[in-house]
C-alpha positions as CSV (number, residue, x, y, z in Angstrom):
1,X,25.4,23.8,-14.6
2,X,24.6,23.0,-11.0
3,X,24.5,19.6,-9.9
4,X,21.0,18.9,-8.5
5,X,20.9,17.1,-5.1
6,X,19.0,14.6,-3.9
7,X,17.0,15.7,-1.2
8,X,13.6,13.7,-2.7
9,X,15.3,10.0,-3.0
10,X,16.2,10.7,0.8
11,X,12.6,11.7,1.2
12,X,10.8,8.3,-0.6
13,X,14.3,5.8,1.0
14,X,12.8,7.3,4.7
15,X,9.3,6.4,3.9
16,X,10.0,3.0,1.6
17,X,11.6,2.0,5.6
18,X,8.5,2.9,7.4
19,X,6.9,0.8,4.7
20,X,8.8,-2.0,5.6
21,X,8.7,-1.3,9.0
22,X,4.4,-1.4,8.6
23,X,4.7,-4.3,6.7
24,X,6.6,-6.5,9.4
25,X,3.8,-5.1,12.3
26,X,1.2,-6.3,10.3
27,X,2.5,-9.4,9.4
28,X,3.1,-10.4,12.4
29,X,0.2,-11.9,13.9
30,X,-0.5,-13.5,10.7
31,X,2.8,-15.6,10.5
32,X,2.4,-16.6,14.5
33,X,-1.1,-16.9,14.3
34,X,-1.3,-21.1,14.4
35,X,0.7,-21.3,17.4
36,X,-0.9,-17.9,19.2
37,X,-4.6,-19.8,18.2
38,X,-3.8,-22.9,20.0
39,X,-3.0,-21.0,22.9
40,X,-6.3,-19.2,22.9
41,X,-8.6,-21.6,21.4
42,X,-8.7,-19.3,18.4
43,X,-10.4,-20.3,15.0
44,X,-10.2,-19.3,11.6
45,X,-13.7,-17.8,11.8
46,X,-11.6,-15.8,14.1
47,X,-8.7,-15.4,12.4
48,X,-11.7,-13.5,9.4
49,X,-12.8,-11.4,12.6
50,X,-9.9,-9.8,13.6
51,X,-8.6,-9.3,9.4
52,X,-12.2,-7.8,9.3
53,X,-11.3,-5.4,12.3
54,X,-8.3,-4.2,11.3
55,X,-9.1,-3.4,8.0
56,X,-12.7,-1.5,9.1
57,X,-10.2,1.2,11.3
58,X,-7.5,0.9,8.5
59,X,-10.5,2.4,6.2
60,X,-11.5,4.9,8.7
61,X,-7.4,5.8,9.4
62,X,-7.4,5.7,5.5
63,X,-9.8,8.9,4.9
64,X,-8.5,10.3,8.7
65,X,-5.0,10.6,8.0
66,X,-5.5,11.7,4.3
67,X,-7.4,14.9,6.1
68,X,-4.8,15.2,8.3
69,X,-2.0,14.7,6.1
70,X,-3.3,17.4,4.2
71,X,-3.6,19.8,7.5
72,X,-0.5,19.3,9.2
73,X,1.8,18.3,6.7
74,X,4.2,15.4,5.5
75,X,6.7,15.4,8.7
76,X,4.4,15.4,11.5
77,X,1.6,13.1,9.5
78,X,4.1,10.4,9.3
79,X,5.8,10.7,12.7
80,X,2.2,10.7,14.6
81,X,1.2,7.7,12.2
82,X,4.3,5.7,12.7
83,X,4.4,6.3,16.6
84,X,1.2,5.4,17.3
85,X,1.1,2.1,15.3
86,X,4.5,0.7,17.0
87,X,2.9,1.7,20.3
88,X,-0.2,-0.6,18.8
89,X,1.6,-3.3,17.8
90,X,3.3,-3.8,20.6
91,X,0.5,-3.8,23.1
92,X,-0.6,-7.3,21.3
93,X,1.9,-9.1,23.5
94,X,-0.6,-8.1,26.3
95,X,-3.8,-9.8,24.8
96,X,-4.7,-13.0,25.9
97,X,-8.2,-13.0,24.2
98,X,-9.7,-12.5,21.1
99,X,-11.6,-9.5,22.5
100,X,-7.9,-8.2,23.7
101,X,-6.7,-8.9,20.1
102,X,-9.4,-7.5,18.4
103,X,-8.7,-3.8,20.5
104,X,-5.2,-3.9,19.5
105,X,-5.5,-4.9,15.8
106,X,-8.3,-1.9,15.9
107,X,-5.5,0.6,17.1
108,X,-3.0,-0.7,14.5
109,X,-5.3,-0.7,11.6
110,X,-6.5,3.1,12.4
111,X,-2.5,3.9,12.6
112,X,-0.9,2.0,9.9
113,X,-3.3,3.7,7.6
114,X,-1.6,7.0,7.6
115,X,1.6,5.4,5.7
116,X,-0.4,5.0,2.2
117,X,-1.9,8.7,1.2
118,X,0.6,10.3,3.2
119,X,3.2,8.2,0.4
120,X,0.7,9.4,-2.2
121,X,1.0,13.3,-0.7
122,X,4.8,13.0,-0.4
123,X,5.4,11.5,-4.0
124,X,3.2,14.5,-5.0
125,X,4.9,17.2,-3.6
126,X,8.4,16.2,-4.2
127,X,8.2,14.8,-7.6
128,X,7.4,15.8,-11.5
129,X,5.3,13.6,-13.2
130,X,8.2,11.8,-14.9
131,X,9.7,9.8,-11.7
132,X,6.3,10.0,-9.6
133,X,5.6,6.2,-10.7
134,X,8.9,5.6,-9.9
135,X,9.1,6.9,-6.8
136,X,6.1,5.1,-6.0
137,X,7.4,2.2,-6.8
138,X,10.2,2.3,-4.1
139,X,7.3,2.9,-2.1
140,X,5.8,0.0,-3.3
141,X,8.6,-2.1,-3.1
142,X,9.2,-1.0,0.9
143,X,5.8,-2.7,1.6
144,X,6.8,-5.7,-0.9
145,X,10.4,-6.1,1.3
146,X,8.6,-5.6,4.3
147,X,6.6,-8.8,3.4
148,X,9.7,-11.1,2.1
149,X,11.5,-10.0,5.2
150,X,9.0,-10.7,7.9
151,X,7.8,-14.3,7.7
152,X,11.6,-15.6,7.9
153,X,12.0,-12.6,10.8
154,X,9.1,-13.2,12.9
155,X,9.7,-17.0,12.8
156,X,13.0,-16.8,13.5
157,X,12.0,-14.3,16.5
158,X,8.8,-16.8,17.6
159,X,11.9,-19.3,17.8
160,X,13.8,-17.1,20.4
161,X,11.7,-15.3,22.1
162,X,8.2,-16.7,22.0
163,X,5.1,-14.6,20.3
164,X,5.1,-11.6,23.2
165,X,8.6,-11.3,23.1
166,X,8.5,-10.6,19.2
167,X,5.3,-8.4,19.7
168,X,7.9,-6.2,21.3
169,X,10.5,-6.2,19.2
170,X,9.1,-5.1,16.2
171,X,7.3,-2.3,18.5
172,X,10.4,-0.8,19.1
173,X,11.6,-0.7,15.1
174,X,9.0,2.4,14.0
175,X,10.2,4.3,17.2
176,X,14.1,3.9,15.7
177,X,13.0,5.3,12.7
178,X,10.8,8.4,13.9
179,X,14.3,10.4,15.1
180,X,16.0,10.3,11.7
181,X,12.6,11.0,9.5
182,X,12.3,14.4,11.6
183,X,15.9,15.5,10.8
184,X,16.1,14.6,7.4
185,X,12.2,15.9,6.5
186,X,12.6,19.7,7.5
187,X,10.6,21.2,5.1
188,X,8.8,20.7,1.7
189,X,10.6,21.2,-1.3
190,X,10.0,24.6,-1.5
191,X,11.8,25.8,1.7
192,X,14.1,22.6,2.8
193,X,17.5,24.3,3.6
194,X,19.1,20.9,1.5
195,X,17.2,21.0,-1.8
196,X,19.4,23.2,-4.0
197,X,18.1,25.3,-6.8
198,X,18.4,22.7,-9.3
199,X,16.4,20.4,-7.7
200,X,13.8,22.6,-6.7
201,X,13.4,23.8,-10.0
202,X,13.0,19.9,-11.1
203,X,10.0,19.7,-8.2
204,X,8.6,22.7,-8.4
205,X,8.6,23.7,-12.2
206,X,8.4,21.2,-14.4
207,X,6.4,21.2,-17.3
208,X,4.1,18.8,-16.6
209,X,3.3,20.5,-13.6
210,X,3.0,23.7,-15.3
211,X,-0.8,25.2,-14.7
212,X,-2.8,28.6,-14.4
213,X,-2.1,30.2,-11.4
214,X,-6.3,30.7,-11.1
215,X,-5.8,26.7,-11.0
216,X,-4.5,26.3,-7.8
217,X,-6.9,26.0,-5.2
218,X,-5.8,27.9,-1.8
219,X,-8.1,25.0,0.1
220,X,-8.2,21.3,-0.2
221,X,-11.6,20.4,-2.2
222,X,-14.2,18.9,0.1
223,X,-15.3,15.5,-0.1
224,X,-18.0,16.4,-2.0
225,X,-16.3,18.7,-4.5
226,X,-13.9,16.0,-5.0
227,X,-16.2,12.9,-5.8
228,X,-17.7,15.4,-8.7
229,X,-14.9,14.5,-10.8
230,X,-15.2,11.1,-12.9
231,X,-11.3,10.9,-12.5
232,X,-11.7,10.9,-9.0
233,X,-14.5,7.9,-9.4
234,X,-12.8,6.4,-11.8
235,X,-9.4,6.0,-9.3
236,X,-11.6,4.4,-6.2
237,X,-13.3,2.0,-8.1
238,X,-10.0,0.8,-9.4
239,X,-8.8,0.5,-5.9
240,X,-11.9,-1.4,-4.8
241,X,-11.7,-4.0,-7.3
242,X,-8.0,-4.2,-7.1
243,X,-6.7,-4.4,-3.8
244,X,-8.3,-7.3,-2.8
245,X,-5.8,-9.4,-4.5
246,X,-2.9,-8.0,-2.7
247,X,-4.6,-8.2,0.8
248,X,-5.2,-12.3,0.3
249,X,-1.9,-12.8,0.1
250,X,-1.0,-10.6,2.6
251,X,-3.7,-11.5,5.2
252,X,-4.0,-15.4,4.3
253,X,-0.7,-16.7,2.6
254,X,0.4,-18.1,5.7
255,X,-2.5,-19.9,6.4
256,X,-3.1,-21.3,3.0
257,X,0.3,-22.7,3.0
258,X,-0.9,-24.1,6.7
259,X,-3.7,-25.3,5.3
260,X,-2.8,-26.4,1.9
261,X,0.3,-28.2,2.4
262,X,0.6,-28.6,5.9
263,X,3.4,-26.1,7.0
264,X,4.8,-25.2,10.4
265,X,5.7,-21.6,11.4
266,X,9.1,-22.8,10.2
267,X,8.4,-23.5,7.0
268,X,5.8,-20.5,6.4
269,X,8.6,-18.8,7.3
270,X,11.4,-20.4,4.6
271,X,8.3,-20.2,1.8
272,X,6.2,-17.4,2.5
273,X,8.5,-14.5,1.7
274,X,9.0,-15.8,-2.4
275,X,5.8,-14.8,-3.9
276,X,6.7,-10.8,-2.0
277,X,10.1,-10.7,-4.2
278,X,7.8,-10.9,-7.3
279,X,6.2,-7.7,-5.7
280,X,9.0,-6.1,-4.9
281,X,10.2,-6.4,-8.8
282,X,7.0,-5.3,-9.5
283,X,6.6,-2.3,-8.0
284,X,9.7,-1.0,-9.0
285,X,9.2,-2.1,-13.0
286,X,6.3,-0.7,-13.0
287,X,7.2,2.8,-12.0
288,X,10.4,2.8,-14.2
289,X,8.1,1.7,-17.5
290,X,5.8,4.4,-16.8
291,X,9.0,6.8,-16.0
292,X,10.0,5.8,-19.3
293,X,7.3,6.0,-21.8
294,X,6.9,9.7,-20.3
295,X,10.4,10.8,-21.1
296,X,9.6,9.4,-24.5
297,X,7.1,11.7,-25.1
298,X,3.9,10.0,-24.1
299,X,1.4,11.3,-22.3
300,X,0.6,10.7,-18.7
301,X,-2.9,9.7,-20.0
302,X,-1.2,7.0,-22.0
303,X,2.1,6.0,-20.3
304,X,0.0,4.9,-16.9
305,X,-3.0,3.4,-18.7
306,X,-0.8,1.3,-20.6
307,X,1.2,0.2,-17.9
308,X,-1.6,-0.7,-15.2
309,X,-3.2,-2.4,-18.4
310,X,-0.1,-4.8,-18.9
311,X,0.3,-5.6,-15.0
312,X,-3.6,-7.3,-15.4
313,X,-2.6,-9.0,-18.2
314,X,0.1,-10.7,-16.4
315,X,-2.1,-10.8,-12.9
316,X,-5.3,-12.5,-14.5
317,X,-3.7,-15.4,-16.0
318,X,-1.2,-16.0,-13.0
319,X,-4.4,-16.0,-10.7
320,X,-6.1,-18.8,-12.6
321,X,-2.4,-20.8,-12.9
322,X,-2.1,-20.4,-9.0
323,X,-5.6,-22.5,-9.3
324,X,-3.7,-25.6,-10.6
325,X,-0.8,-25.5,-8.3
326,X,-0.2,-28.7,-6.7
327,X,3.4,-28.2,-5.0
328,X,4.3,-25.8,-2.8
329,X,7.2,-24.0,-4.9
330,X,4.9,-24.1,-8.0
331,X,2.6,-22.6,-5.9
332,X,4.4,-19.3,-3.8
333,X,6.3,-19.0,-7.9
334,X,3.0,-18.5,-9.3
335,X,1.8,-16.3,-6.4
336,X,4.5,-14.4,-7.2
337,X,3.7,-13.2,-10.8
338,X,0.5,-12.6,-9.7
339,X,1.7,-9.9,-7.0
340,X,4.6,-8.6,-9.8
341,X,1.3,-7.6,-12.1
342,X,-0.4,-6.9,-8.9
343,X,2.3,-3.8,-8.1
344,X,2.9,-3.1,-12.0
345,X,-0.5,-1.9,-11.9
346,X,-1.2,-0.2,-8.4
347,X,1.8,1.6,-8.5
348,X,0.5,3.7,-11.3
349,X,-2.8,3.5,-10.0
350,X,-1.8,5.2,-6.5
351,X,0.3,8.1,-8.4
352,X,-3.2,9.1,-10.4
353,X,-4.1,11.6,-7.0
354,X,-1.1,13.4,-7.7
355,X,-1.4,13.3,-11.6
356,X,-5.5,14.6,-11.4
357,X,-5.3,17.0,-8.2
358,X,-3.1,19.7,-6.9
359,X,-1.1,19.0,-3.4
360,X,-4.2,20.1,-1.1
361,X,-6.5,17.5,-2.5
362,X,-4.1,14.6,-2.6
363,X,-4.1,13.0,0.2
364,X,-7.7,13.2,0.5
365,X,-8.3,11.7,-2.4
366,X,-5.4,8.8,-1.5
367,X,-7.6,8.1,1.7
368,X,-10.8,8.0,-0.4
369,X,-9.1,5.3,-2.7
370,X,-7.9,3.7,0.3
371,X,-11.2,3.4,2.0
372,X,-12.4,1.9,-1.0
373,X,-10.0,-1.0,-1.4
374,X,-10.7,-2.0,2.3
375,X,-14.4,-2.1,1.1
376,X,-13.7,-4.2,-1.4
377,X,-10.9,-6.3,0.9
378,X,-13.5,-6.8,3.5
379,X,-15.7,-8.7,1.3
380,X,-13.1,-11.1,0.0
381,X,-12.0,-11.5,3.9
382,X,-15.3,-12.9,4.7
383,X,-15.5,-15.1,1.9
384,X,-12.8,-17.2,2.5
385,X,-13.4,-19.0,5.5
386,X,-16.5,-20.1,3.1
387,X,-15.3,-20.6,-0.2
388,X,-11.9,-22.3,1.1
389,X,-13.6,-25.2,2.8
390,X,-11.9,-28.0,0.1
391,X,-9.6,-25.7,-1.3
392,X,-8.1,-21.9,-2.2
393,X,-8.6,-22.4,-6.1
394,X,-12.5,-20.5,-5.8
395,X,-11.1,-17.7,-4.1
396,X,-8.1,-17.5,-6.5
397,X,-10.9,-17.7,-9.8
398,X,-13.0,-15.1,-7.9
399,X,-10.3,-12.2,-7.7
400,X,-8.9,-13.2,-10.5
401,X,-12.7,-12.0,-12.0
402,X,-11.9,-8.7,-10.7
403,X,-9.0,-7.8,-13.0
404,X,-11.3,-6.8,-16.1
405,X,-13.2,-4.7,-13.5
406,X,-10.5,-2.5,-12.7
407,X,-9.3,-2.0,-16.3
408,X,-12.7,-0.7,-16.9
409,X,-12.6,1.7,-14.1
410,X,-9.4,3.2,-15.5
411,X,-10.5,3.1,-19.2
412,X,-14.1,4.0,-19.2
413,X,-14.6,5.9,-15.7
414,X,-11.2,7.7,-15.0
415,X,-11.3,9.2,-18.7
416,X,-8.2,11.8,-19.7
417,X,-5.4,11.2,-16.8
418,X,-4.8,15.1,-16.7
419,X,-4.7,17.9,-13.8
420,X,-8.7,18.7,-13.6
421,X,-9.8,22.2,-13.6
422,X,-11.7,22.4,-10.0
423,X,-12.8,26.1,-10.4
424,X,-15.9,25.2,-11.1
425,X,-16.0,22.9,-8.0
426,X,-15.5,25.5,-5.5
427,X,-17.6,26.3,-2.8
């Protein structure tokens, strides 16, 4: 029996890199942002501003690049994405101004978006149903590594070479990385001169996967054709209620430890990371689990359901701990288990495109759900600067309220986690 090779772990390793190459861009300004705001007479009103910015164009990037990832493909989705965000980020060590700032984040937000359904429309088309959650997990656990990796980074760069100088830097990391993608992505599975017949049969004819050919729609669905589905309703309200969580951390765990216990850049950066290593195990337990109870026998329905259902279990309770912590190790420790549920959950949740719609409709549907969760990130943004006035432990009881919202979305809305039959829904 031929071995099969291993032409899709090259595939999710190459974009699990660009994750954590996203990851450090974005981080950056947060993790310098005390000393770059003393320089400009910056304030955390701000600080809210330019989160809200960026996430407004990550939105619109969100639902841009999922059209265009499902026009022009995998390769060139990810290498325009990826070049035009390290172009972005490096143009912040030009601003001098809020108004300066708030361009550039603009630019990066619109950019970085492109690395989230064009993961979705990757794990799609290069893996069956049985390691998608698992592949989206590495995924997952690029952007989780990205995070440990850049507050102890871009301090230790701010140390050297002063906030432009690291602006820079990092700039020139998604350029590195662009050469390599393009030789190693040639083709999708079906015609890449490396995947062997072994594997392609794995990708291409498993199963799971197996449908009528009157199924397969020849066009992606439009927008409207796709939000007739309740699965596909059912996946963005998840996403809205959800991702807030992760983007607190992400935007504001610098400056709540700033805040909170009086850190330094130099000790954000020797604390911050912690709480991202609980992600980063998270991510990749919760795609193995779900990998698992598949090649059981469980249904897809079942095997993700259960598994985004046991990462808010262990988020919800985290979330209200965090509300107690007094020290700063209790603290990022407890953080920590929140974002492990956190990715045990949205790992799953992110493969459900895949699992509901054929490759056309993916990424679409990826930037939909992706849109959503920066509607429901930008209220939380603008909430904090108000409800964190004495203290984070409001903002940690109020997302912690939106864990039983999700879990309805999936449970009640989504329905059966199946491929839909969109015959009826074309036009």
């Amino acid at each position: 029996m031929q071995k099969r090779s291993a032409v899709r772990w090259a595939i999710i390793a190459m974009i699990a890199v660009a994750t954590v190459i996203n990851y450090i861009d974005r981080n950056a300004l947060a993790v310098m942002w005390p000393e770059i705001a003393g320089e400009i007479g910056a304030t955390k009103e701000d600080y809210a501003l330019l989160v809200t910015i960026f996430m407004l164009f990550y939105a619109a990037g969100q639902f841009a690049f999922g059209r265009l990832f499902d026009r022009i493909g995998t390769r060139l989705g990810f290498a325009w994405s990826i070049g035009l965000w390290s172009i972005s980020i490096a143009l912040h060590a030009t601003a001098s101004s809020i108004a300066s700032f708030s361009i550039f984040r603009a630019m990066l937000g619109v950019s970085e978006a492109g690395a989230w359904p064009g993961a979705v429309k990757a794990n799609a088309e290069w893996f069956p149903p049985k390691e998608r959650a698992l592949a989206q997990g590495i995924f997952n656990a690029g952007a989780s590594i990205g995070a440990i990796v850049s507050a102890p980074l871009i301090a230790f760069l701010f140390l050297t070479l002063g906030w432009k100088g690291t602006f820079l830097l990092v700039g020139a990391l998604g350029f590195i990385w662009v050469l390599p993608w393009l030789v190693i992505y040639r083709a999708g599975p079906d015609k890449h001169p490396w995947v062997n017949a072994a594997e392609r049969a794995l990708i291409l004819d498993a199963p799971a996967e197996a449908a009528a050919p009157e199924a397969e729609p020849v066009q992606a669905l439009s927008l409207k054709q796709m939000m007739s589905h309740r699965q596909s309703w059912g996946i963005v309200l998840a996403r809205f209620f959800l991702d807030p969580i992760w983007w607190l951390f992400v935007s504001w765990l610098p400056i709540y430890l700033a805040e909170t216990f009086s850190f330094d850049i130099k000790q954000i950066g020797i604390f911050a990371w912690v709480p991202f290593v609980g992600a980063m195990l998270g991510s990749l337990f919760g795609g193995w689990l779900s990998g698992r109870l598949i090649a059981s026998g469980r249904s897809i329905d079942r095997a993700r359901k259960w598994v985004i259902t046991l990462g808010c279990l262990i988020m919800a309770p985290a979330l209200l701990g965090a509300v107690l912590a007094h020290d700063p190790t209790v603290a990022v420790l407890t953080i920590a288990a929140v974002l492990f549920g956190f990715q045990v959950a949205i790992g799953n949740i992110q493969t459900l495109p895949g699992d509901v719609f054929h490759g056309k409709s993916v990424g679409s549907l990826a930037g939909v759900g992706g849109m959503a969760a920066v509607a429901g990130t930008l209220i939380t943004t603008w909430l904090v600067p108000v409800m964190t006035k004495v203290s984070y432990a409001p903002m940690f009881i109020l997302v912690a309220a939106l864990v039983p919202l999700s879990l309805v979305a999936i449970w009640v809305v989504t329905g059966r986690i199946e491929k839909v039959d969109v015959s009826s829904t074309r036009g």
